[in-house]
N, C-alpha and C positions, 0 to 999 in steps of 0.2 A: 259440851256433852262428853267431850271424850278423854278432858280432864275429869270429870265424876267416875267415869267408869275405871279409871288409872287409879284414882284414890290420890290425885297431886292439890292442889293450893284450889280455894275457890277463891281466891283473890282477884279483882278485876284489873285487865291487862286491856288499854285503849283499843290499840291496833287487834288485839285478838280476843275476844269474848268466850268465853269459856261455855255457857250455858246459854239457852235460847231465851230465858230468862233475863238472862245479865244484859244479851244485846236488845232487848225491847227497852230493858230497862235505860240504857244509855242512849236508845236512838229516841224515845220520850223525856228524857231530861232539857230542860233547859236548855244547857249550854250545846247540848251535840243540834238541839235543833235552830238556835241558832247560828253555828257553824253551818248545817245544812242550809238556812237560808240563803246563807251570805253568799257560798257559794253558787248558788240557785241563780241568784241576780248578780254573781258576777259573770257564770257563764253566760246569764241572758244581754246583759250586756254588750259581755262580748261578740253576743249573738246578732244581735240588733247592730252593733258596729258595724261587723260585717256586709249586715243587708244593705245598709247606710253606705255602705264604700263599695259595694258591687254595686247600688241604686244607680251613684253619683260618676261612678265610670261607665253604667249602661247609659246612663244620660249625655256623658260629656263625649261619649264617642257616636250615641244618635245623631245630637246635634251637630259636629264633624261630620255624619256622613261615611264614619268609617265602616262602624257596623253594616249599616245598611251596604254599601258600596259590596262590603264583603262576601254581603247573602247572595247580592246581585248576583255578585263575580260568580259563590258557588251555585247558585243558580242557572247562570250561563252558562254555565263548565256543565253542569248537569247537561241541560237542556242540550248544548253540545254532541255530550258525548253522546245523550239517545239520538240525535241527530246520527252520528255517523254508525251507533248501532243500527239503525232504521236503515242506513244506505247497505252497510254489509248485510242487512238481512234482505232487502231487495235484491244485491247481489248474489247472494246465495240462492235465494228463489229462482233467479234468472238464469242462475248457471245449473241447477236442480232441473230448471224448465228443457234447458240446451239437450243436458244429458238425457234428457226421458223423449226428446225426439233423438238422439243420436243412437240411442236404446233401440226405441221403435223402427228407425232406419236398418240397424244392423240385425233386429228381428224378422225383418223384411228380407232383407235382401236371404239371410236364414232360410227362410221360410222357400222363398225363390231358388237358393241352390237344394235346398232337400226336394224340392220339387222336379227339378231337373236332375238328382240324381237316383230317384224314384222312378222318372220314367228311362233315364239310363239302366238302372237295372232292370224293367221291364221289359225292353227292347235286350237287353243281353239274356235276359230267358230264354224268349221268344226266339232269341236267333238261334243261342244252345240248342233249343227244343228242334229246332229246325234244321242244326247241324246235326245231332242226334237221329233225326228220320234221316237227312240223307244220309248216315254214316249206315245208318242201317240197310236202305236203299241198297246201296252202294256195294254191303257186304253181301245183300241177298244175290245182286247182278253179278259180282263174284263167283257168287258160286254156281251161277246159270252159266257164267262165263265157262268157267272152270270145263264145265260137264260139256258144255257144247264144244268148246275144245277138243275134248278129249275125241267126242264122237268126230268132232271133223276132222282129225288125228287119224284115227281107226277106218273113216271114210278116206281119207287122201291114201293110208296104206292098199283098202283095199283096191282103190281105184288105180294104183302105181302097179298092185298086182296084176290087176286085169289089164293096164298097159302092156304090161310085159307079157302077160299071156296073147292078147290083141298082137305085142310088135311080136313073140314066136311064131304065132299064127302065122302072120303075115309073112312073114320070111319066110315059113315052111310054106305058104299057097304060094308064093313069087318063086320058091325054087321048083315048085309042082310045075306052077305054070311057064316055066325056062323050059322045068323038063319037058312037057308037051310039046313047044313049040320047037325044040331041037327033034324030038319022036315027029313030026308031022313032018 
């Protein structure tokens, strides 16, 4: 086809067919089809060989034992290794198991100190709240203190005055009474 469109040779060229025409024409000729044959049954041949010589070494190594021995072996090896898959996954579950009670333990004992220090801080309210009233207590009595002070302050002066008034007195009635009894 793309020698026509070129305008080159329509001359026919084995390996390369120029037109779709040319190669019908030489693949329905005689000779190309029996080339086609020939080749047809030699590859089939060839083909059939094959089967024939893979048959006869599937057979002579059945009967050996080899084969079979072999599927055993990967058989066993199979079977095997899901064996020891099977124990690491038992061990994994067991050690999965450990951990989900050593979980629960350490959730617990969790649980047990938040609980103790819940009521630790409850108790340190309660005592604050408690140190708070007597602070307060404390500062009221202060200042009752303070004041009574003050008055029994102001009492002791005045009473120190009236001692001394009391001991003038008295001095001045003792000297009265000298003097009288020296007058008598």
């Amino acid at each position: 086809m793309n020698l026509l469109l070129t305008g080159q040779s329509k001359r026919f060229q084995p390996n390369k067919p120029s037109t779709i025409a040319q190669a019908a024409v030489a693949l329905t000729s005689g000779r190309m089809k029996a080339a086609i044959s020939a080749e047809l049954l030699r590859i089939e041949a060839e083909h059939s060989a094959r089967q024939a010589e893979a048959e006869e070494i599937r057979s002579e190594l059945l009967s050996r034992g080899n084969m079979q021995r072999f599927w055993d072996e990967k058989l066993n090896d199979e079977k095997n290794r899901g064996l020891d898959v099977e124990k690491l996954y038992h061990m994994e579950v067991k050690n999965l198991e450990e951990e989900e009670i050593n979980q629960d333990k350490l959730y617990t004992e969790y649980l047990k100190e938040k609980s103790a220090m819940d009521c630790q801080k409850q108790l340190l309210l309660s005592l604050k709240k408690e140190v708070d009233e007597i602070s307060e207590k404390v500062a009221s009595e202060r200042v009752i203190y303070v004041d009574e002070r003050l008055v029994v302050q102001n009492l002791l002066k005045d009473l120190e005055f009236k001692l001394e008034e009391l001991l003038d007195t008295k001095s001045t009635l003792e000297a009265e009474k000298e003097a009288l009894q020296i007058l008598r």
